[in-house]
N, C-alpha and C positions, 0 to 999 in steps of 0.2 A: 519340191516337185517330184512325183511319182515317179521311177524309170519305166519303161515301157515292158509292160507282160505279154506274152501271146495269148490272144485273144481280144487284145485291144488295139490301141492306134498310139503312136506316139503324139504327145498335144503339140500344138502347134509351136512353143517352146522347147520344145525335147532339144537334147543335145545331140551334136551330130550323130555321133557311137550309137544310140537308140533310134534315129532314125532308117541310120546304117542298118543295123540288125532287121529292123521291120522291114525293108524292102527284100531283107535275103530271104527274109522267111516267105516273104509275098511269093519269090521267084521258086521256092522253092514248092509251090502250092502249084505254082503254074509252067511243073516241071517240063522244059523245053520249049518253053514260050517266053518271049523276052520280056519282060514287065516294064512298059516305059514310067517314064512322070506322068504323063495322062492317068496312065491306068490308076497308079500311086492316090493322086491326085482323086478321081474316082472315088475309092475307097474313104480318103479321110472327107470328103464332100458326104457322102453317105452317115458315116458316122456322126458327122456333125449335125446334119438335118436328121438322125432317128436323136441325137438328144437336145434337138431343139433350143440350139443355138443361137444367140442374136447375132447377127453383123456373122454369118457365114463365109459372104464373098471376100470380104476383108480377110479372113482366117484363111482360107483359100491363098489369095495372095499373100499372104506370110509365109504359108508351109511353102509355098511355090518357089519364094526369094533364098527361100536356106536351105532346098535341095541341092544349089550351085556350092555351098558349103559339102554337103553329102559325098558327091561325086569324087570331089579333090579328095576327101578321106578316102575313097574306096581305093582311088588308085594308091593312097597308103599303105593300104591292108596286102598288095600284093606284096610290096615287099615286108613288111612285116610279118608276115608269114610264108617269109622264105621263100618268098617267089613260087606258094603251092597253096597260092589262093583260086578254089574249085569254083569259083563265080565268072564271067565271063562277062564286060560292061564298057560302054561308051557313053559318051554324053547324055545319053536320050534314055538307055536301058541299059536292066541287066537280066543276065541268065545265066542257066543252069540247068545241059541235058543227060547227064549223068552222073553219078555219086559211085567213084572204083577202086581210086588208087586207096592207100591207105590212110593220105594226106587230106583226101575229100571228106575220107567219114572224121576222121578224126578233125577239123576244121569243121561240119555241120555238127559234130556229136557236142562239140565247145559252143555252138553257138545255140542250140535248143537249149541244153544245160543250163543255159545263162537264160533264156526266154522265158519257159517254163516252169509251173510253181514247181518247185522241186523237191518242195515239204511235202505236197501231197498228191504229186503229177511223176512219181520218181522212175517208177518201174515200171519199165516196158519191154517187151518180147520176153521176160522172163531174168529180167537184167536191173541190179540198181544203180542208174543213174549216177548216186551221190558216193556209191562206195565202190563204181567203176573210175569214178575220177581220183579216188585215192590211188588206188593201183596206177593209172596214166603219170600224176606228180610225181609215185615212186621211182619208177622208171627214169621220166623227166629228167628230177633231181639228180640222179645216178648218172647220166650221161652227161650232165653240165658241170659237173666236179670231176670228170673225167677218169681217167688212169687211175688205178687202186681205188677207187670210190666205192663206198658199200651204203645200200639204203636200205632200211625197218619197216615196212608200215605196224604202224602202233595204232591206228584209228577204232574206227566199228569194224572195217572191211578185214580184221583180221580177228584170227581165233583169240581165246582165254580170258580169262577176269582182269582186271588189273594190274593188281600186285602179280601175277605171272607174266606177262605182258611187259614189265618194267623190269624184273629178272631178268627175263629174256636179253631185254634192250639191254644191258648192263655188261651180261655176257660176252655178247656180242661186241657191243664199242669198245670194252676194253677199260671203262674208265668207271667211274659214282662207286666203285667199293662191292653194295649191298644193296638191297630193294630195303629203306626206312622209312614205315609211319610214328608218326608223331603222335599221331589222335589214338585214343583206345580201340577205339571204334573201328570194324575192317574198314577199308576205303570203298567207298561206293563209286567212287567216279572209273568211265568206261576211257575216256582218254587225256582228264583235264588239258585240254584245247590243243593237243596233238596229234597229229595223223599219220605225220611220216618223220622221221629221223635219219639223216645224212652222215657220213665223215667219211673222209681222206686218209687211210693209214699210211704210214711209213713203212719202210723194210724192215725195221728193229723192233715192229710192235709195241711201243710203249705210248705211255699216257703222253698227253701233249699233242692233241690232233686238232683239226679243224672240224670243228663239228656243225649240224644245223639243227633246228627241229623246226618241224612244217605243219602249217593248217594249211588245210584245202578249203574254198570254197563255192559252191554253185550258187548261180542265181544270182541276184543283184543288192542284195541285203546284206552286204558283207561288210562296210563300213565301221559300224560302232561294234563287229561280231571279232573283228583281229585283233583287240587290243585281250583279248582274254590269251592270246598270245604271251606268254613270259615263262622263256626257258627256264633264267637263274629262277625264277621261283619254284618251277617246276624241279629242278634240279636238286633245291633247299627242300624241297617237302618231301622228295622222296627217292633219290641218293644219297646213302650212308656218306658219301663225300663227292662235291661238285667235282665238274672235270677242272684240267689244270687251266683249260683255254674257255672261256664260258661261252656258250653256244650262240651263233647266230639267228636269229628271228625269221622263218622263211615264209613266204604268204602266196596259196597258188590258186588264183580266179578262175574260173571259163571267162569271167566277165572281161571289157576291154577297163581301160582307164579314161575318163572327160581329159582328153590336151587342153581344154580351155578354161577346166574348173578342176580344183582344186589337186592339180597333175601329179605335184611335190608333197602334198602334205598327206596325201592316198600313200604313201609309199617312206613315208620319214620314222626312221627307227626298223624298216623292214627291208629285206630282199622281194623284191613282189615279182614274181612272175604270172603276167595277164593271158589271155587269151594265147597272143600271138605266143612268148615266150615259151609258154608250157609246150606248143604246139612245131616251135622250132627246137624244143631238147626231145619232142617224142617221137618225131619222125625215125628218127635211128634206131635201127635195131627193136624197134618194137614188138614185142613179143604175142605170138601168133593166135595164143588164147585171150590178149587183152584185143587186139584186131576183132576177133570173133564175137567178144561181147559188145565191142562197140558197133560191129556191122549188125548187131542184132537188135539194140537200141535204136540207133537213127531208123534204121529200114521199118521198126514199129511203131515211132513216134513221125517217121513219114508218112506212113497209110494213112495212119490219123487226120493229121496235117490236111491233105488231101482229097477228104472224105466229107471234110468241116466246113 
């Protein structure tokens, strides 16, 4: 089953999370007006009769029974995001009459991220979506390993070729020796499935740290996309010498996670940080030009929104 894109309706099966999302985006269409379940309700009645549905009223009543499921998740989301969930909701409705703090856009910037195609919907106000979010996880990551913690981005979102790029990294951790290819061939790949890189130093500087390496991902397609995820291999192909401690596997979504489908095995063999996660390590200290491109993103794929 499909997760739910904007521009559509979650089916009447959807998972809470998707249907969660489809009312924020509703609310966020009909900025300052509270969007109840009627309204909701409205909507996927419509949808279903322009694609000429059998047994509509029935489908109606389904979506109806597992909005009470919806609700109990949203009052989730407040705390799960740290108590700076920018939605406003009771039983009946939710809203949404302004977008300010830093917590707001950052919380809608996560969740268009996730809504919208992001392969070919990416760039808006002059901003890219998928390589703003690299820079967000850098940060993230940095503030969740805490004290002495230094973070790379090695994605698209940063300058140089490859083999520069891995130099760099090298330099910097402290550890792999040498940037080594194997193949004759220069390397063509722009980040073999890495985006950001982590570690922990010590006061002695030496080898032996705690390392991570991180993919990021937008949208909701990221399931069979994180297993290309694999430091030691990355580290065998192209550090002259692995580190002493072999890196952890880090994985950072806009998306949320299904609690009722497959919650543990999204997440086995990784560090995942979802939506919320990313979103409670970036509130801090955020830095004022990432602020900037992400108020410039939402505020232009709001108009949008809006308009449509």
């Amino acid at each position: 089953m499909a997760a739910y894109k904007y521009g559509t309706i979650p089916s009447e099966k959807a998972q809470k999370e998707d249907t969660a999302d489809f009312w924020e985006i509703q609310a966020l269409r009909e900025f300052g007006i509270p969007v109840s379940e009627i309204d909701i309700l409205k909507v996927v009645a419509k949808e279903f009769d322009e694609l000429n549905n059998d047994g509509i009223e029935s489908q109606e009543d389904f979506y109806s029974d597992r909005l009470n499921d919806v609700f109990s998740h949203l009052s989730d989301r407040v705390k799960y995001s740290y108590n700076n969930y920018p939605f406003r909701f009771n039983r009946s409705s939710i809203e949404i009459d302004q977008i300010e703090s830093s917590s707001d856009y950052l919380y809608v910037f996560l969740l268009l991220a996730t809504r919208l195609n992001m392969g070919n919907d990416r760039v808006h106000g002059g901003v890219d979506g998928t390589l703003l979010f690299e820079f967000i996880c850098s940060h993230a990551i940095k503030q969740f390993f805490g004290d002495n913690a230094q973070s790379f981005l090695f994605g698209t979102g940063a300058p140089g070729n490859f083999a520069a790029k891995v130099t760099e990294l090298i330099h910097e951790l402290g550890e792999g020796g040498a940037f080594k290819n194997a193949n004759i061939n220069p390397p063509t790949k722009n980040d073999d499935g890495i985006d950001v890189v982590v570690w922990k130093d010590f006061a002695d500087n030496k080898e032996g740290k705690l390392i991570g390496f991180g993919q990021c991902k937008t949208g909701t397609t990221w399931r069979d996309k994180i297993h290309k995820l694999k430091p030691a291999d990355f580290c065998m192909n192209w550090f002259k010498h692995s580190p002493v401690v072999q890196p952890i596997a880090i994985v950072f979504l806009t998306d949320t996670l299904y609690e009722d489908q497959n919650f543990i095995t999204d997440q086995r063999g990784f560090l995942v940080f979802n939506r919320f996660r990313v979103m409670e390590y970036s509130i801090t200290n955020l830095p004022e030009e990432v602020f900037n491109d992400i108020k410039s993103w939402v505020d232009a794929v709001i108009q949008i929104i809006q308009t449509n």
